[in-house]
VONULUM-371189 format. One line per 2 residues: number of its first residue (from 0); their letters; for each residue x, z, y of N, C-alpha, C. Coordinates in steps of 0.001 Angstrom, whole numbers, plus 500000, padded with zeros to 6 digits. Example, Ala and Ser with C-alpha at 12.3 -4.5 7.8 and 13.67 -1.06 7.14 Angstrom:
BEGIN
0	AS	513190 507800 494310 512300 507800 495500 513200 507800 496700  512850 507080 497750 513670 507140 498940 512900 507870 500030
END
This chain:
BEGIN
0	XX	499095 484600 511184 499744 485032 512413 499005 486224 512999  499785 486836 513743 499132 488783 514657 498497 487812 515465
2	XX	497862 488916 515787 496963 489542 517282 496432 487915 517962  496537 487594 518986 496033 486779 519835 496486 485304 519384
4	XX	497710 485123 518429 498071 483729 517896 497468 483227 517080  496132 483976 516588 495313 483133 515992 494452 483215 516085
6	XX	493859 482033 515827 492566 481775 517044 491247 481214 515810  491708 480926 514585 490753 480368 512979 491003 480718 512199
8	XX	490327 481227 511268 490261 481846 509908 491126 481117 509132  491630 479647 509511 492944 478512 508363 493612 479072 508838
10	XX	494315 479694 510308 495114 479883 510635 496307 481335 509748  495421 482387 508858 495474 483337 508964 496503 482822 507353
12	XX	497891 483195 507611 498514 483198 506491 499009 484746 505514  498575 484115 503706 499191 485311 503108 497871 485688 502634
14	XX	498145 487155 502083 496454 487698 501396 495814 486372 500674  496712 486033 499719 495810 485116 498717 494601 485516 498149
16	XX	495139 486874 497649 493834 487908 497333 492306 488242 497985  492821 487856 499192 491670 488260 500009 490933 487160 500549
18	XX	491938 486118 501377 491524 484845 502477 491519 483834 501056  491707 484050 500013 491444 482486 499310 489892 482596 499472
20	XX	489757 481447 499007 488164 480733 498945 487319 481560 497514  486135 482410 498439 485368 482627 497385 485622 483987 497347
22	XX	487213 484672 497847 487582 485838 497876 486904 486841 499055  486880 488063 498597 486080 488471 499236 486231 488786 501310
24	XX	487199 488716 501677 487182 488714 502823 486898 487045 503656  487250 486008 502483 486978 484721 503137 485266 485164 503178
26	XX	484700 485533 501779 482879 485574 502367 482605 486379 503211  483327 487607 503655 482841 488442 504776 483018 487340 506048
28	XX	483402 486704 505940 483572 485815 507367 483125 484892 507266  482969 483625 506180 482225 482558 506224 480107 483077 506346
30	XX	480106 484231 505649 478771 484519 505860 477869 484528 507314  476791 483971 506535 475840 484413 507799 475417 485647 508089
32	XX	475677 486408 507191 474784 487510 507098 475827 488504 507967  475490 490164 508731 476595 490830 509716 477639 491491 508510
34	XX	479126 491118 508755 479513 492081 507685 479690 493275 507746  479977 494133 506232 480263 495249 506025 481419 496123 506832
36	XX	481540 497430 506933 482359 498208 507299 483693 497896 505997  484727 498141 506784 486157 497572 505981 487031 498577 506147
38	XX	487953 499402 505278 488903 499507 505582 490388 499061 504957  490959 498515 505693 491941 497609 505200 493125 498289 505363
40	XX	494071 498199 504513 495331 498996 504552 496601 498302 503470  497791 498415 504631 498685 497920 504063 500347 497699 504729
42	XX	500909 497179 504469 502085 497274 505821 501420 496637 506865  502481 496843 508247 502592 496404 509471 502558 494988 509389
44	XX	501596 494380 509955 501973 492951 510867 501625 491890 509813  500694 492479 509120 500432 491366 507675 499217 490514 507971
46	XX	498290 491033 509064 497116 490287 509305 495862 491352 509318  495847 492192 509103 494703 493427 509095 494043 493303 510902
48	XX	494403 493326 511599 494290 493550 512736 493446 492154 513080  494242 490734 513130 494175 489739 513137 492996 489079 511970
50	XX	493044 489640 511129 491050 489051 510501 490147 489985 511433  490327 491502 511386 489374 492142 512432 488653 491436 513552
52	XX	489986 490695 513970 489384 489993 515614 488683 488764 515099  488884 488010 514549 488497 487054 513950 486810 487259 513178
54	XX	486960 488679 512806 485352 488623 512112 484370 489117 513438  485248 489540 514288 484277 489960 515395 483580 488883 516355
56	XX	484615 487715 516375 484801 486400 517420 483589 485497 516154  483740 485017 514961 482775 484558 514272 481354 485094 513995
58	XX	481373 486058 513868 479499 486797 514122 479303 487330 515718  479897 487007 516216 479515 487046 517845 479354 488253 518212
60	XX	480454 489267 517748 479868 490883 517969 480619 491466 519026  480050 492743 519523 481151 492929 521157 482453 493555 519985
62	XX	483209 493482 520486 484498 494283 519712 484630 495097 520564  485757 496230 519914 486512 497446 520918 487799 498100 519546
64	XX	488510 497717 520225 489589 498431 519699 490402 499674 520130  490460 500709 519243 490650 502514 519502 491997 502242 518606
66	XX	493094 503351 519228 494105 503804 517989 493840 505297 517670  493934 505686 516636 493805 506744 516273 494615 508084 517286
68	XX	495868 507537 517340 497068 508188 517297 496554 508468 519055  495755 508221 519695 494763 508755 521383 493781 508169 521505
70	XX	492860 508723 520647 491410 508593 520811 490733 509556 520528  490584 510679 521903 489356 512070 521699 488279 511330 521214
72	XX	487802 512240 520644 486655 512433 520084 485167 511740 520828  485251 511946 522156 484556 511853 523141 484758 510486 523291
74	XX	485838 509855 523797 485635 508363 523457 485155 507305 522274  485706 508244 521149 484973 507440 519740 483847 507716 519993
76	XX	482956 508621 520209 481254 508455 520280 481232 507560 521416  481310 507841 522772 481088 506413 523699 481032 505274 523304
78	XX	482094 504818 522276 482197 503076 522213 481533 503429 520814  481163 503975 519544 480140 503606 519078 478619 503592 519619
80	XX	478589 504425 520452 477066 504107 520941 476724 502936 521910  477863 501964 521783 476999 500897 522635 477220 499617 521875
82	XX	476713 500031 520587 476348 499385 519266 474687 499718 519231  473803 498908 519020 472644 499239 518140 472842 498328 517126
84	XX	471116 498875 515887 470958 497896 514870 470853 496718 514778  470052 496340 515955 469740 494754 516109 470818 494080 516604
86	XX	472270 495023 517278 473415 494295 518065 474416 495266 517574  474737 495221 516535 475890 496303 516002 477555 495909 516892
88	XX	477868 496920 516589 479456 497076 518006 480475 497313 516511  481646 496089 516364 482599 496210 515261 483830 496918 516079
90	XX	483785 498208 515688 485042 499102 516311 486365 498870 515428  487584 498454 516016 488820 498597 515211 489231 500117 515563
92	XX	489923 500641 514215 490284 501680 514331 491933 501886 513679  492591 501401 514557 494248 501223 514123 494812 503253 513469
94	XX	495617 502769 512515 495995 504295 512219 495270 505202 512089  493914 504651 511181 492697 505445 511323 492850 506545 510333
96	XX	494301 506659 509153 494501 507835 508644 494468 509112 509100  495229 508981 511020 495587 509911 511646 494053 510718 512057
98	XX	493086 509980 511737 491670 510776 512353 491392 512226 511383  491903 513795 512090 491040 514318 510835 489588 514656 510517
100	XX	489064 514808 509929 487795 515281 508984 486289 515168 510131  486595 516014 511328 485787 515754 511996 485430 514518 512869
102	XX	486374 514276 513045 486506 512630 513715 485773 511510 512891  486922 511741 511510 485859 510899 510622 484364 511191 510403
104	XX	484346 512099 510472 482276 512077 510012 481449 512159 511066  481853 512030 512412 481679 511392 513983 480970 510271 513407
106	XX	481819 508924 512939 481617 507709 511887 480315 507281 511157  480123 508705 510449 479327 508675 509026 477776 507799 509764
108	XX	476900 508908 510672 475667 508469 511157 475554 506787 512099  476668 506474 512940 476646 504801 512948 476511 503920 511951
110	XX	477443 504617 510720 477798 503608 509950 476677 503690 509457  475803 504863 508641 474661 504679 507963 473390 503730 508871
112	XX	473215 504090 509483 472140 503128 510419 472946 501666 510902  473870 501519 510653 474206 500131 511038 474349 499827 512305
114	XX	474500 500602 513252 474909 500281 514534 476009 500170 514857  477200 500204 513903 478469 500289 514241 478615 499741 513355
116	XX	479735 498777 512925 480879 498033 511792 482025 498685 511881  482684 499587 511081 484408 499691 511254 485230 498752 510461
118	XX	485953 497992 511445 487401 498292 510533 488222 498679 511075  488873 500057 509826 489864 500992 509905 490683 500028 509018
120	XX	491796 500150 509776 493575 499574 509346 494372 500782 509424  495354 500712 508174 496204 501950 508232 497522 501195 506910
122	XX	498417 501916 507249 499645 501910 506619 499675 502692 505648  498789 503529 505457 498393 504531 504377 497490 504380 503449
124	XX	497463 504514 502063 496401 504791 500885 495465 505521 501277  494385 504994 502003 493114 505712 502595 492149 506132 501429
126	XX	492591 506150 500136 492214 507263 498839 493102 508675 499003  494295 508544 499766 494562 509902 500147 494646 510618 501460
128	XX	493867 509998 502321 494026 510173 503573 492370 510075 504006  491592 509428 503428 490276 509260 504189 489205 510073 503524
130	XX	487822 511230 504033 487309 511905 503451 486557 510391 502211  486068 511263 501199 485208 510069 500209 483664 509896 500945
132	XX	483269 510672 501512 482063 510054 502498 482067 509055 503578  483302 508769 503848 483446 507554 504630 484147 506501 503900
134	XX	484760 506450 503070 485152 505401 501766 484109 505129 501130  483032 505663 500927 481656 505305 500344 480570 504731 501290
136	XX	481347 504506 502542 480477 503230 503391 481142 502392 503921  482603 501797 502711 483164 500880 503358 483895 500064 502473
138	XX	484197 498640 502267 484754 498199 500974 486379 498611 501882  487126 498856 500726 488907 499221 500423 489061 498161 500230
140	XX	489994 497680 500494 490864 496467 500938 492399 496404 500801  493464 496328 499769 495076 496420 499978 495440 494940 500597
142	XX	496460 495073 502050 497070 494176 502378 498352 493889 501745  499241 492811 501073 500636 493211 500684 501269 492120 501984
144	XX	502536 492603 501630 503708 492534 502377 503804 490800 502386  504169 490628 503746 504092 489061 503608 505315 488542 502953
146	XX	505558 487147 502190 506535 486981 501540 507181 485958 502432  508592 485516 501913 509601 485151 502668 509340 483634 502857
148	XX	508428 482987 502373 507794 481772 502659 506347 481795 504024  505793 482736 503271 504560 482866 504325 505070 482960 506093
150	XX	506511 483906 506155 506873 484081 507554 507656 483314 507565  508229 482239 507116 508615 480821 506842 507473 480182 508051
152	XX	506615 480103 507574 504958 478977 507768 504767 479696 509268  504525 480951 509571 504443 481196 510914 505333 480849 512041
154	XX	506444 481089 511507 507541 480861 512501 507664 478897 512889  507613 478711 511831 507635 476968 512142 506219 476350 513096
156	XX	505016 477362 512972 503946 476911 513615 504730 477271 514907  505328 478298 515388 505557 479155 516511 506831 477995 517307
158	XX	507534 478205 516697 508618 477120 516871 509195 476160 515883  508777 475123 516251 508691 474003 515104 509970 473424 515112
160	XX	510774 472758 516237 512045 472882 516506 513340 473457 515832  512985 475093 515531 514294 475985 515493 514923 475696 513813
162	XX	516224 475597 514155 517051 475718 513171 516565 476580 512079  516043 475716 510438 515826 476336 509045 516729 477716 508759
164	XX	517965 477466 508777 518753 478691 508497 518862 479693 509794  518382 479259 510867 518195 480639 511297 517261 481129 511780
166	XX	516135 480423 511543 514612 481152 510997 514669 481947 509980  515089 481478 508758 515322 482280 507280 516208 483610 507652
168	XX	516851 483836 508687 517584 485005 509123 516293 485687 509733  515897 485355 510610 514701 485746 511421 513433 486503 509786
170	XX	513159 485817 509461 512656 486234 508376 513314 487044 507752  514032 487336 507350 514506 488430 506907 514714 489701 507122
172	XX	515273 489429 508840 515179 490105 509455 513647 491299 509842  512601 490357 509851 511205 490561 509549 510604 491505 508685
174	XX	511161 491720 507893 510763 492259 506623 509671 492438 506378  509134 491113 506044 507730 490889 505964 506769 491318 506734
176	XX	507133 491117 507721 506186 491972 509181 506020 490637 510007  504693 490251 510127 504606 488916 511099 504896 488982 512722
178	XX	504574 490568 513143 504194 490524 514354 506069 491109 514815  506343 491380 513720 508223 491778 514341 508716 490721 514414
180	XX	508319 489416 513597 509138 488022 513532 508500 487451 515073  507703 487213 515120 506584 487030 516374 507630 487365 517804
182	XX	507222 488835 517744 508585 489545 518766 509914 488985 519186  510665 488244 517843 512104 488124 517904 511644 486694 518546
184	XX	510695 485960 517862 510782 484337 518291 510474 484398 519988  509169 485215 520386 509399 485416 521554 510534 485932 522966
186	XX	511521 486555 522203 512660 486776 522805 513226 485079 522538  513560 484553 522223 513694 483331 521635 513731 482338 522220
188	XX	512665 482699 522761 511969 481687 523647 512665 481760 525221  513471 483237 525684 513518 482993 526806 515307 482904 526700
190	XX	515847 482123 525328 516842 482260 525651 517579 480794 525562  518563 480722 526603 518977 479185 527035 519262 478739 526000
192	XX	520684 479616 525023 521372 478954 524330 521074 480118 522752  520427 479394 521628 520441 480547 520866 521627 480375 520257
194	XX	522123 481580 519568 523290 482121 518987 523142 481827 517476  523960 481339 517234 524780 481000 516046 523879 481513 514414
196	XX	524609 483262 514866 524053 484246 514418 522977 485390 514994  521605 484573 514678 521020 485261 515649 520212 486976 515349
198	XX	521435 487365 514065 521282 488725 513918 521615 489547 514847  522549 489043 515242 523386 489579 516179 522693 489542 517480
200	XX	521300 489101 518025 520676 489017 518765 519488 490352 519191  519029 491009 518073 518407 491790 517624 519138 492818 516792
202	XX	520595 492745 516645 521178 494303 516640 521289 494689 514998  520672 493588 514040 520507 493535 512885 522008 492885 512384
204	XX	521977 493629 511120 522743 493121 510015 522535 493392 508702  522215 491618 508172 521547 491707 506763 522437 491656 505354
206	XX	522015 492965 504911 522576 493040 503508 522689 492114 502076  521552 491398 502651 521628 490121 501840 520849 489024 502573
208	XX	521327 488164 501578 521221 486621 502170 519871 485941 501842  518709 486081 501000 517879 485941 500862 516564 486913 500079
210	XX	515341 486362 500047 514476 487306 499111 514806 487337 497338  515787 486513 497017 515883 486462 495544 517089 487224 495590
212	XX	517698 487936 496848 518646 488788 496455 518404 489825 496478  517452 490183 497391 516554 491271 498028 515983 492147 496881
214	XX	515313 491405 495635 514689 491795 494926 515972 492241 493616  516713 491285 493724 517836 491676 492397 518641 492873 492912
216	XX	518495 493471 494328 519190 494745 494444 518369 495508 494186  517368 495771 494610 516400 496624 493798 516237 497117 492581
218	XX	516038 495504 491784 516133 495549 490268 517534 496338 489551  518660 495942 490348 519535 496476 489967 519716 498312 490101
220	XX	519203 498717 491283 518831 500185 491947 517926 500744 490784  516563 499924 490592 516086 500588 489415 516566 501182 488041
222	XX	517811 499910 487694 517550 500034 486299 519394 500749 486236  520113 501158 487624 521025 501794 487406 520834 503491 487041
224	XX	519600 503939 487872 518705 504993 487554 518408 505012 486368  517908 504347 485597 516970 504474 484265 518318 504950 483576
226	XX	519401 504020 483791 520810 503796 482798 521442 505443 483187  521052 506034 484389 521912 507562 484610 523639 507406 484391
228	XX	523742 505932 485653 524917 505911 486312 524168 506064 487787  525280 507802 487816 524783 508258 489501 525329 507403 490193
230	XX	526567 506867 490627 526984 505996 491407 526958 504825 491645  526908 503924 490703 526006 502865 490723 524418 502921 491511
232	XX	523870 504050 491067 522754 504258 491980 522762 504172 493565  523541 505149 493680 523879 505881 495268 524730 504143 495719
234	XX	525289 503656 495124 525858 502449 495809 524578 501304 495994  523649 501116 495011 522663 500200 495694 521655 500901 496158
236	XX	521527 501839 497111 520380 502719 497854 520893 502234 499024  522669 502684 498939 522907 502302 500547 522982 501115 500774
238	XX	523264 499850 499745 522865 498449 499736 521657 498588 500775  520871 498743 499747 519464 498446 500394 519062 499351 501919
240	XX	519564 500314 501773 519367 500958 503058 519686 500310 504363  521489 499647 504305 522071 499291 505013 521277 498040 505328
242	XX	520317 497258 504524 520245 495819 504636 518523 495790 505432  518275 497088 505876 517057 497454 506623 516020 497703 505732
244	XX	516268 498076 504202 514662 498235 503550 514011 499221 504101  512890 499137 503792 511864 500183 504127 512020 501513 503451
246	XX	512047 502432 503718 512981 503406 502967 511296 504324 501846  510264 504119 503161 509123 504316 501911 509030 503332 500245
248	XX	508984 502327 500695 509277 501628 499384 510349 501718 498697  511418 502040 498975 512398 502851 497873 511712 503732 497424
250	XX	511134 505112 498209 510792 506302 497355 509575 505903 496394  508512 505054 496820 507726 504366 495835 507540 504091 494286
252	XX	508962 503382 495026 510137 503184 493518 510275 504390 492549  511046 505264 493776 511257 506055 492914 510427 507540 492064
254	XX	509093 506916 492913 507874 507887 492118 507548 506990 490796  507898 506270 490914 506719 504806 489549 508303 505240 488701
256	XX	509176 505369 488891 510267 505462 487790 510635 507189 487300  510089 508004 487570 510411 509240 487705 508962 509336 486641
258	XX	507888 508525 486275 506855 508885 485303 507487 508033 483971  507576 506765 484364 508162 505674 483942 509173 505814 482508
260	XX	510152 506271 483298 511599 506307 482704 511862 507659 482797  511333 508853 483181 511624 510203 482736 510545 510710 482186
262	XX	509653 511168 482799 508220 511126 481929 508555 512644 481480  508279 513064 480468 508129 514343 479962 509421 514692 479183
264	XX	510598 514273 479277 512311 514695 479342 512197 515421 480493  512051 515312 481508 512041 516159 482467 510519 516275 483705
266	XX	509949 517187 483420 508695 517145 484535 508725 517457 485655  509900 518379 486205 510185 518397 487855 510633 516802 488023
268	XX	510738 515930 487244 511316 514981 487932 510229 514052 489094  508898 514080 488400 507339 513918 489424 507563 514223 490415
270	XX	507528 515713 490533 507365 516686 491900 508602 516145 492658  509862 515920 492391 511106 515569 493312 510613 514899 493815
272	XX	510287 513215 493352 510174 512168 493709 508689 512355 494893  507742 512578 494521 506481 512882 495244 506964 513779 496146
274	XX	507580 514541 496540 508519 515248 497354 509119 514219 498436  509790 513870 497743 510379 512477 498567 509619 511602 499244
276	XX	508920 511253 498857 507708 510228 499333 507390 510970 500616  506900 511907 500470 506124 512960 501587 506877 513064 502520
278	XX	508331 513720 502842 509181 513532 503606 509898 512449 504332  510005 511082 503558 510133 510038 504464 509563 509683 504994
280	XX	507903 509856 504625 507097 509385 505148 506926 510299 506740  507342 512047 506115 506984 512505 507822 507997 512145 508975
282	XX	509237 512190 507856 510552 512021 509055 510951 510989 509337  511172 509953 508350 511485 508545 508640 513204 508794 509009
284	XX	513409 507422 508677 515061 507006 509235 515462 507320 510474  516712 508338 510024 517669 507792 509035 517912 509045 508473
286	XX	517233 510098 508982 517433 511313 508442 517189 511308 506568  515909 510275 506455 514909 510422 505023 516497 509737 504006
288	XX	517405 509551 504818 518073 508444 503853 518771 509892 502761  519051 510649 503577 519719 512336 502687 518926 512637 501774
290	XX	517063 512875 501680 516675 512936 501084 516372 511899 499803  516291 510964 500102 516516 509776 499149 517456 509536 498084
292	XX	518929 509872 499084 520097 510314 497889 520127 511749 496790  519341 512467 497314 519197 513433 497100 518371 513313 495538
294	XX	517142 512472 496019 516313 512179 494540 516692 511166 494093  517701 510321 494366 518464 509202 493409 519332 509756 492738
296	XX	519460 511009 492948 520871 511623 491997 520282 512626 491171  518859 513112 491398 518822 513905 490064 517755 513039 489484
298	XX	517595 512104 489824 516659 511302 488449 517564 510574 488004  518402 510383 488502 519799 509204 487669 520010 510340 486397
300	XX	520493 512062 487370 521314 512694 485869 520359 513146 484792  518879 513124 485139 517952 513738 484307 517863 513180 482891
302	XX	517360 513645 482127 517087 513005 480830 515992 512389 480794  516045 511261 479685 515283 510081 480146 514077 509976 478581
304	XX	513002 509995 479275 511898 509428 478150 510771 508072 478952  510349 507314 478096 509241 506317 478642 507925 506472 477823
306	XX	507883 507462 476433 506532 508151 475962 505432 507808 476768  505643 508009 477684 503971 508265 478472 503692 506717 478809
308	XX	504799 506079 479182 504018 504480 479446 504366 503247 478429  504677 504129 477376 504412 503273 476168 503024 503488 475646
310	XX	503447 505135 475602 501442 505447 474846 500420 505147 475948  500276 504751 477416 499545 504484 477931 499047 502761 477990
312	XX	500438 502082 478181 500268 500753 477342 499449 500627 476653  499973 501158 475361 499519 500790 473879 497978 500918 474233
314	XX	497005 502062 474810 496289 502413 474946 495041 501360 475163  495792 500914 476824 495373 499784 477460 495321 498509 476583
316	XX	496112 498413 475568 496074 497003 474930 494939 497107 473697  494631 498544 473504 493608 498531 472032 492565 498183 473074
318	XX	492457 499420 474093 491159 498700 475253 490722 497458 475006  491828 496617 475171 491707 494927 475733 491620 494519 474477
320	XX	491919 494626 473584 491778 493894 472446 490445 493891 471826  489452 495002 472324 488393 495132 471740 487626 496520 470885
322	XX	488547 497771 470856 488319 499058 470672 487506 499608 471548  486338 499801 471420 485361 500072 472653 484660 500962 472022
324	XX	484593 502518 472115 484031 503451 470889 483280 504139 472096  482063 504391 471203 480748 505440 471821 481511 506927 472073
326	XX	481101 507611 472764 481474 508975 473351 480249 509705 472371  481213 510829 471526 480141 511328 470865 479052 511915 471463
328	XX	477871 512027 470735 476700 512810 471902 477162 514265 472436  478011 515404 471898 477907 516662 472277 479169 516323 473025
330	XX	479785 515482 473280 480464 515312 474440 480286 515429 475713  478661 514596 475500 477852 514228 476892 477126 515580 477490
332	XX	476855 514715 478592 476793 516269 479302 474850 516394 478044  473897 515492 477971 473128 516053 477365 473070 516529 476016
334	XX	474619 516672 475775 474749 517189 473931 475527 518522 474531  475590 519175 475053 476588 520107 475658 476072 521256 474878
336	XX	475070 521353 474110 474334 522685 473149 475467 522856 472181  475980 521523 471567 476443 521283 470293 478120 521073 470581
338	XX	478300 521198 471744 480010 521035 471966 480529 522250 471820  481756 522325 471412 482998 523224 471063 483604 523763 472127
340	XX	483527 524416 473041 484281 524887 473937 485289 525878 473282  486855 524969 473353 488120 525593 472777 488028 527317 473651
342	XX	487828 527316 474650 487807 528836 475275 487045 529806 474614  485992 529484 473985 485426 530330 473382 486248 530782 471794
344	XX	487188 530231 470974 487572 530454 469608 489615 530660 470262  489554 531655 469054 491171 532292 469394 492588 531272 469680
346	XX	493124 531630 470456 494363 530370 470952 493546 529908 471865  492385 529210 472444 491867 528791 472752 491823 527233 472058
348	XX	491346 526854 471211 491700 525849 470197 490812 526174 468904  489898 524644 468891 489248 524526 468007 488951 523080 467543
350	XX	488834 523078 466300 488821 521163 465873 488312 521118 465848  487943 519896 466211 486539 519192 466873 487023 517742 467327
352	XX	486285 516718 466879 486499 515189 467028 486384 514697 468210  487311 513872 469134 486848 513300 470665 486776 512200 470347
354	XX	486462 511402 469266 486921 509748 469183 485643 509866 467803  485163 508410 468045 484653 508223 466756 485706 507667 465459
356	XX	486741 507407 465383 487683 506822 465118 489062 507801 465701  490055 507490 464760 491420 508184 465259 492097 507156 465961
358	XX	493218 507206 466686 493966 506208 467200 494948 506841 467228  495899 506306 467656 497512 506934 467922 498348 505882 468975
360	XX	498639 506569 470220 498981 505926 471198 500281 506425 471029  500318 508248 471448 501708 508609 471981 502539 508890 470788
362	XX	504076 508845 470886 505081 509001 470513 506401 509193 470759  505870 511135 470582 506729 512099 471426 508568 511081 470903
364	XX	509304 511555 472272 510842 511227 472572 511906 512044 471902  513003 512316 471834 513702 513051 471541 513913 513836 472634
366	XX	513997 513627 473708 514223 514457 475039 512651 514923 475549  511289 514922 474658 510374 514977 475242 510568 516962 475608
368	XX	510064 517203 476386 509864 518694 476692 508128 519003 476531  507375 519052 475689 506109 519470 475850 505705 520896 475488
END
């Protein structure tokens, strides 16, 4: 459960990964010892916020919580300096992507002396958003999306009472966001008579009827793309659009399928999609939905190869199986006398062995373009 509804570390549902036993955020909190700087990142309303308070309330530390999105500069130094070593101050730092460069390395000298703990929470891949000098004084952390059982388990703690089927609306409605389900139950609460349909309460209307449908429109969205039926495509985008998905996780989609399933048949097809990503992410709904159709229709008509994540597979499976080969010495940087630099011999190209052993992963497509 968010923010102030939970009050114990049992309480905190979801993040199997993290809160199971033994996992590493259950030992940042069962420990005696002060924990580490964190930054945790992942959707909205999953619990990031809600362990924060929780690790601050169990090691007895003052807390202070900053959002990025209005916090001068001048205030982030204030509330770290009334941290020392012997009494470190755990600062939350919500939307801590939005901090740039200088803000962050404000950070760097607390964190090194230990007078400050962060945890930074963000909705963003803080491998592309956070300098690497402040990722190198903090364990990375992915939150995922809560599932349609987990906000099941909250809502019944919240209201134990309310009608199964129209909690499971409520949940859905949710989209895996605890603190939006939270919201609706609290409206909920102040109402005499609830409604029937209590989509219709919150202005929502769901495109489908559960998470096992949720996922088969998707599946179906994916693999109408791969198949390069445009309309079939464009018909389950607006499925899913209409049924409130997150319109970043479509484009997601459609970056992991644009390497995937086009791959080197077509190489603008990367840049579209990563294109896409970037723009929903600045503009957001409902404008991003044009752009979305936009890259659902030329990766549907593009030509299609999967080369690259077959030979990367294959790759991964000699890995695992036990192919574990020495790096020749003039590879290394202390054999560098005896290495081949292709720039130096005509074409720029010269043979010369990278493997102690040959292998063979890739296997160019008929549509490959190399």
């Amino acid at each position: 459960m968010e923010g102030s509804d939970v009050n114990s570390f049992d309480e905190l549902v979801g993040q199997k990964h993290l809160f199971g036993k033994n996992k590493p955020l259950y030992l940042f909190y069962h420990s005696d010892k002060i924990p580490p700087s964190l930054i945790l990142f992942g959707p909205p309303g999953v619990g990031k916020t809600s362990y924060a308070k929780l690790l601050a309330k169990r090691h007895n530390l003052e807390y202070s919580f900053l959002n990025a999105t209005d916090c001068p500069s001048s205030l982030l130094r204030e509330t770290l300096k009334k941290g020392t070593k012997n009494k470190p101050i755990l600062v939350v730092i919500d939307e801590i992507h939005r901090f740039d460069k200088k803000q962050q390395d404000i950070l760097l000298p607390f964190l090194e002396d230990k007078s400050a703990i962060l945890v930074g929470t963000s909705t963003f891949n803080p491998y592309f958003k956070l300098t690497k000098a402040l990722r190198s004084r903090c364990f990375v952390y992915e939150f995922k999306r809560l599932t349609e059982e987990e906000l099941f388990e909250i809502g019944k703690r919240v209201i134990p009472d309310l009608d199964d089927d129209k909690l499971r609306k409520l949940v859905l409605l949710a989209s895996g966001d605890a603190r939006r389900l939270l919201n609706m139950i609290d409206v909920l609460k102040g109402v005499d008579e609830i409604p029937k349909e209590v989509e219709e309460l919150f202005g929502g209307d769901l495109g489908y009827e559960n998470e096992t449908e949720r996922y088969g429109l998707i599946s179906a969205f994916i693999k109408s793309v791969r198949g390069s039926d445009v309309n079939a495509s464009l018909y389950y985008l607006a499925r899913l659009l209409e049924a409130g998905e997150d319109a970043e996780f479509i484009a997601r989609r459609l970056c992991i399928l644009a390497s995937e399933d086009i791959g080197l048949a077509d190489n603008n097809a990367i840049n579209i999609a990563s294109s896409t990503l970037n723009i929903v992410r600045e503009i957001g709904m409902p404008e991003a939905k044009i752009t979305l159709a936009h890259c659902c229709v030329y990766l549907a008509k593009a030509k299609k190869s999967n080369s690259c994540y077959a030979a990367i597979k294959k790759a991964i499976a000699d890995i695992k199986g036990g192919n574990i080969m020495k790096v020749p010495h003039y590879l290394t940087p202390k054999g560098r006398k005896d290495y081949l630099n292709p720039h130096n011999f005509k074409g720029s190209f010269v043979k010369q062995k990278y493997l102690e052993k040959p292998v063979e992963y890739f296997t160019p497509k008929e549509n490959d373009e190399i």
